[in-house]
LUMVEXSE-722934 format. One record per residue (C-alpha): residue number from 1; residue in one letter; x, y, z negated. Coordinates in pm, whole numbers, always signed. Example, Ala and Ser with C-alpha at 12.3 -4.5 7.8 and 13.67 -1.06 7.14 Angstrom:
<atoms>
+-----+---------+--------+--------+--------+
| num | residuo |     px |     py |     pz |
+-----+---------+--------+--------+--------+
|   1 |       A |  +1230 |   -450 |   -780 |
|   2 |       S |  +1367 |   -106 |   -714 |
+-----+---------+--------+--------+--------+
</atoms>
This chain:
<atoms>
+-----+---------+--------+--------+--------+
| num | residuo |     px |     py |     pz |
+-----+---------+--------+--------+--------+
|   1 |       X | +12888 |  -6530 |  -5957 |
|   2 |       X | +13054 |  -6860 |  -5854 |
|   3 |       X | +12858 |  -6866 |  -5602 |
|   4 |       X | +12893 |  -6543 |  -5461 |
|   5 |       X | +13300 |  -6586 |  -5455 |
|   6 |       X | +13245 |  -6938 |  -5283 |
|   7 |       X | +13056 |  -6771 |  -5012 |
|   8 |       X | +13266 |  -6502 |  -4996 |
|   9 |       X | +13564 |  -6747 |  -4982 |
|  10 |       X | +13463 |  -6982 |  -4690 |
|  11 |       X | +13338 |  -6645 |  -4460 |
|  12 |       X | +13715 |  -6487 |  -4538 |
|  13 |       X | +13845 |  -6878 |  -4424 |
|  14 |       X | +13653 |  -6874 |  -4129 |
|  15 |       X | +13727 |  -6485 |  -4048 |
|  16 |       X | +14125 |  -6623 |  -4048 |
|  17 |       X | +14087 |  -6894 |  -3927 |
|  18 |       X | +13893 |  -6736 |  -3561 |
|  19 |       X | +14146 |  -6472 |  -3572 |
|  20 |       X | +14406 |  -6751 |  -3498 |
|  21 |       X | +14222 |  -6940 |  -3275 |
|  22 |       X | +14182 |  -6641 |  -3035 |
|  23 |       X | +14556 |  -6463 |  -3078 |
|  24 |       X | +14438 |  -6209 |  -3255 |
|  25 |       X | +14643 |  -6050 |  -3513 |
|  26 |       X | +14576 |  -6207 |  -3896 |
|  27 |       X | +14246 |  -5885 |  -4031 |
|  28 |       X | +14398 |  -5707 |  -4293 |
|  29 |       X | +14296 |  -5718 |  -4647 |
|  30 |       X | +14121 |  -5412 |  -4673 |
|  31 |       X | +13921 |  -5544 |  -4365 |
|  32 |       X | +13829 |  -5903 |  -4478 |
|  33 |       X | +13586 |  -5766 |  -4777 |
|  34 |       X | +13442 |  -5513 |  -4544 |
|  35 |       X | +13365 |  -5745 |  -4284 |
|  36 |       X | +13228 |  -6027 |  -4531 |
|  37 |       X | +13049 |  -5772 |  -4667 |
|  38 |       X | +12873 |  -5711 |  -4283 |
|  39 |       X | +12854 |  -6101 |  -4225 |
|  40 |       X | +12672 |  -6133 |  -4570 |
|  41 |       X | +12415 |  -5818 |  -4480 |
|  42 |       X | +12339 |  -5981 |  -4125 |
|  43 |       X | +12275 |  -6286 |  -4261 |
|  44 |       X | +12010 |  -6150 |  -4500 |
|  45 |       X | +11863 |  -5956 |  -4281 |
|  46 |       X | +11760 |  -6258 |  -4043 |
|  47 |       X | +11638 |  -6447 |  -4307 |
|  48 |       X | +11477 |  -6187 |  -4400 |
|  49 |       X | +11349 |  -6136 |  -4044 |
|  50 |       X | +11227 |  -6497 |  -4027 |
|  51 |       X | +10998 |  -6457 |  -4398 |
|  52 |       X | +10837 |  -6094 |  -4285 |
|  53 |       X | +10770 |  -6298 |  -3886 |
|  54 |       X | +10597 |  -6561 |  -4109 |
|  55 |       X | +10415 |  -6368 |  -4334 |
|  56 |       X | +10247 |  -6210 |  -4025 |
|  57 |       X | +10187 |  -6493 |  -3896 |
|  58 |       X | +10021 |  -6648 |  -4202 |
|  59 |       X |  +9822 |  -6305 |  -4192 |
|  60 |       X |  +9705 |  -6371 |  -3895 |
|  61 |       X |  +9624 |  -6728 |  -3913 |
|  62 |       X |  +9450 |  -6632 |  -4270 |
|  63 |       X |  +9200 |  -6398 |  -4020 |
|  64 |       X |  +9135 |  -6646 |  -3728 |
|  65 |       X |  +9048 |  -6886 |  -4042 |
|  66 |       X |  +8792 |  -6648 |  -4155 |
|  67 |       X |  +8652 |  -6602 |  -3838 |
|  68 |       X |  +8630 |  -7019 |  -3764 |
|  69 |       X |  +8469 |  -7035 |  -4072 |
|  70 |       X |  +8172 |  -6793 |  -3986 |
|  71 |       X |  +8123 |  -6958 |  -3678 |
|  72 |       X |  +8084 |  -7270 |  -3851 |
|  73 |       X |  +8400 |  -7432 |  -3602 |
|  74 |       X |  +8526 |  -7734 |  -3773 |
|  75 |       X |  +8712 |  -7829 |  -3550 |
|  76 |       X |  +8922 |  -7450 |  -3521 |
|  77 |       X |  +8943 |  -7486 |  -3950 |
|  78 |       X |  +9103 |  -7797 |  -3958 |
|  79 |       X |  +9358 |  -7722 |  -3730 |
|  80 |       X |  +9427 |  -7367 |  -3844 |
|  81 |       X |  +9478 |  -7519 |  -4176 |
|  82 |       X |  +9716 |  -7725 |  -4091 |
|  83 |       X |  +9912 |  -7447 |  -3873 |
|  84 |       X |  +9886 |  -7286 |  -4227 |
|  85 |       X | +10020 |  -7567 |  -4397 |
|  86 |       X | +10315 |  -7559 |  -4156 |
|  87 |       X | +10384 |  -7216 |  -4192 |
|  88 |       X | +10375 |  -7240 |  -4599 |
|  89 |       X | +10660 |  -7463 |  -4542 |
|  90 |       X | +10887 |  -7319 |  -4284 |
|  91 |       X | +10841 |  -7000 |  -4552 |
|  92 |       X | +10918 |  -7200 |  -4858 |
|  93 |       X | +11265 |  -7305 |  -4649 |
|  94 |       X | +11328 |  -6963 |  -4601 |
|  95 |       X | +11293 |  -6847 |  -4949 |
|  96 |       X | +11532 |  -7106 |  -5066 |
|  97 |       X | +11773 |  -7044 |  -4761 |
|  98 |       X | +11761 |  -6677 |  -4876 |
|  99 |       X | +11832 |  -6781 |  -5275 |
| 100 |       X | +12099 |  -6977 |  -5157 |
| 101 |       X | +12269 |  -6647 |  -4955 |
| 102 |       X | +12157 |  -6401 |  -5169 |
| 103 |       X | +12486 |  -6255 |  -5345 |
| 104 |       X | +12266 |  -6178 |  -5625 |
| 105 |       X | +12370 |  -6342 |  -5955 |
| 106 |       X | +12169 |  -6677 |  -6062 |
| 107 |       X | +11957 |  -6712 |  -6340 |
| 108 |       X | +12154 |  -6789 |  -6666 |
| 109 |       X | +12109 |  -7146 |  -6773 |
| 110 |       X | +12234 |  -7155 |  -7171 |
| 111 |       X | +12462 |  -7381 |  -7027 |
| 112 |       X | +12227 |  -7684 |  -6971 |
| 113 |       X | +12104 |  -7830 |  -6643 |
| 114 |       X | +11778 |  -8043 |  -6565 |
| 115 |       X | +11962 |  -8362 |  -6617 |
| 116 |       X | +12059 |  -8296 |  -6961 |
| 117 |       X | +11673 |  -8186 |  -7044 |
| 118 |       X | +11555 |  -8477 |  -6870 |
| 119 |       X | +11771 |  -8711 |  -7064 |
| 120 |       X | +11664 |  -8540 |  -7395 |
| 121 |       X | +11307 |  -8555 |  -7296 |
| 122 |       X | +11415 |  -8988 |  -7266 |
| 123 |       X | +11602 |  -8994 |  -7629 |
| 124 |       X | +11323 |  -9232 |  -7831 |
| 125 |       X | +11131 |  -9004 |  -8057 |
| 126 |       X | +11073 |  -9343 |  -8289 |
| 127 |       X | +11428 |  -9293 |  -8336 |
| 128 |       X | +11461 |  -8953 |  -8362 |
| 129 |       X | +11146 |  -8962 |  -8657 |
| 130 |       X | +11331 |  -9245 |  -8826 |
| 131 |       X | +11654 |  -9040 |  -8864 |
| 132 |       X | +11421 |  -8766 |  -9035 |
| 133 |       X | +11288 |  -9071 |  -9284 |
| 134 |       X | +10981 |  -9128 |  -9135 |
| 135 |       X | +10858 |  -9458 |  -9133 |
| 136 |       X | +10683 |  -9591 |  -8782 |
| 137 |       X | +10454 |  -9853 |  -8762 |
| 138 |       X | +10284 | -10017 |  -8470 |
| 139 |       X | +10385 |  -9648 |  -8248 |
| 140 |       X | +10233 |  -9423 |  -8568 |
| 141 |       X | +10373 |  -9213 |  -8879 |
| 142 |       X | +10263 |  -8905 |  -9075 |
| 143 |       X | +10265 |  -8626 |  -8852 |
| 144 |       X | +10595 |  -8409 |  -8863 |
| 145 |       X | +10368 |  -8099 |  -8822 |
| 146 |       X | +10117 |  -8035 |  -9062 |
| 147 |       X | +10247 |  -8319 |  -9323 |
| 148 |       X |  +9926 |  -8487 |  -9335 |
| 149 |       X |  +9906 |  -8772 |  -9603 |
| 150 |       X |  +9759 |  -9007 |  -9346 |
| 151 |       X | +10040 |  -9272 |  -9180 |
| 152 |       X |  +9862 |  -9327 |  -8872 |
| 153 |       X |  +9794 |  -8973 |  -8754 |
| 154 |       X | +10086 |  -8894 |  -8539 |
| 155 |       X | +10058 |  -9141 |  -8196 |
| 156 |       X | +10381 |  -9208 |  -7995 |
| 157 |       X | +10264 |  -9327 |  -7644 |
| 158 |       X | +10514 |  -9297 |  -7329 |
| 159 |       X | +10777 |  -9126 |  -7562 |
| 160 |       X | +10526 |  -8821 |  -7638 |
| 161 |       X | +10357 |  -8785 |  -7963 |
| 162 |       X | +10014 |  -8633 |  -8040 |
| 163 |       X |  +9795 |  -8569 |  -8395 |
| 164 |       X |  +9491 |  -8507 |  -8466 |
| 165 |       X |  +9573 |  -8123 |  -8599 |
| 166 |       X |  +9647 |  -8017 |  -8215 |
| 167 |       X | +10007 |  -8065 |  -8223 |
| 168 |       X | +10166 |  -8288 |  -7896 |
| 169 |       X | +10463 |  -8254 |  -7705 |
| 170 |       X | +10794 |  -8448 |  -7607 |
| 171 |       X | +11123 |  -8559 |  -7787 |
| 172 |       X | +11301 |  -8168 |  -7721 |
| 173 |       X | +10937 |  -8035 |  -7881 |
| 174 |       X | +10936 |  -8251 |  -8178 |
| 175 |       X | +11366 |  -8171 |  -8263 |
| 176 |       X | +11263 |  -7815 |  -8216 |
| 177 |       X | +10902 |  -7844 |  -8473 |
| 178 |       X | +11128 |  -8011 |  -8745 |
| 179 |       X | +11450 |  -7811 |  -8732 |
| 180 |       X | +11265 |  -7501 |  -8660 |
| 181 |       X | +11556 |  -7469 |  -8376 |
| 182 |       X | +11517 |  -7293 |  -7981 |
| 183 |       X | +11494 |  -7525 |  -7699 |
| 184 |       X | +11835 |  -7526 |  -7560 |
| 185 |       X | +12001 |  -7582 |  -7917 |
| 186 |       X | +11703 |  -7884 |  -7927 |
| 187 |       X | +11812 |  -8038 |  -7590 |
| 188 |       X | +12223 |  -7996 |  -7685 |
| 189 |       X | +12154 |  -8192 |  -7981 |
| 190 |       X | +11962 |  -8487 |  -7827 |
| 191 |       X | +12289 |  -8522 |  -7576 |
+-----+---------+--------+--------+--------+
</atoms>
């Protein structure tokens, strides 16, 4: 919702500040929300205008593909393709452009971002098996898992462990196999 009130915030600043610029009395403040409101609306419905002009022409492009490929026209494949390619993108840009404007809430996080699951994904699962009393040798222990009796069957290799019984995953999987915890209490804990 941040978000939204930021948008919201600069489109009221700019509404203000072009009512100055051109004499015109300050807009009321019944009429700021309204016309924010209107500015917000427009703005979705070009963007939305731009993804539904691209879809037809990916459509389209998706056809005269078809038909270069009957006629066995190299030449006409490799270049629709990449007009394809080109019009994947600009539509990707749109998409986020429209995510970015939408006044729609965002996703709830659980309060963590990528960089905190990134740097628990980094925290050295030697060290995290040691605190739990396992003893590593030469990158290997007892797997946390299934409890096996044999030392060497749990490999650490780039910070991600793997056993013989199936089990493998990174530092956040391991927390959350041996304190039976969810993934965002796993990554809090390996801050």
């Amino acid at each position: 919702m941040t978000d939204l009130y930021d948008m919201n915030h600069i489109t009221r600043q700019k509404v203000k500040e072009f009512a100055a610029e051109n004499n015109y009395p300050p807009p009321s403040s019944t009429l700021i929300p309204i016309f924010v409101s209107l500015v917000t609306r427009h703005k979705l419905s070009i963007i939305m205008g731009q993804i539904d002009e691209t879809i037809d022409r990916l459509l389209v492009l998706n056809a005269r593909l078809d038909e270069a490929v009957e006629e066995s026209n190299l030449v006409a494949v490799v270049l629709i393709k990449d007009r394809l390619n080109e019009e994947k993108a600009k539509l990707r840009v749109y998409e986020r452009l429209l995510e970015k404007e939408s006044p729609m809430p965002k996703k709830e996080t659980n309060g963590i971002t990528d960089e905190m699951i990134e740097r628990a994904k980094d925290s050295p699962m030697e060290e995290l098996l040691e605190q739990y009393g396992y003893q590593v040798k030469l990158h290997r222990t007892h797997c946390p898992a299934h409890g096996g009796k044999n030392p060497t069957s749990f490999s650490i290799k780039d910070n991600r462990g793997v056993c013989h019984c199936g089990w493998r995953g990174d530092t956040i999987a391991l927390l959350m196999e041996l304190e039976k915890c969810s993934f965002v209490e796993a990554v809090k804990r390996l801050q």
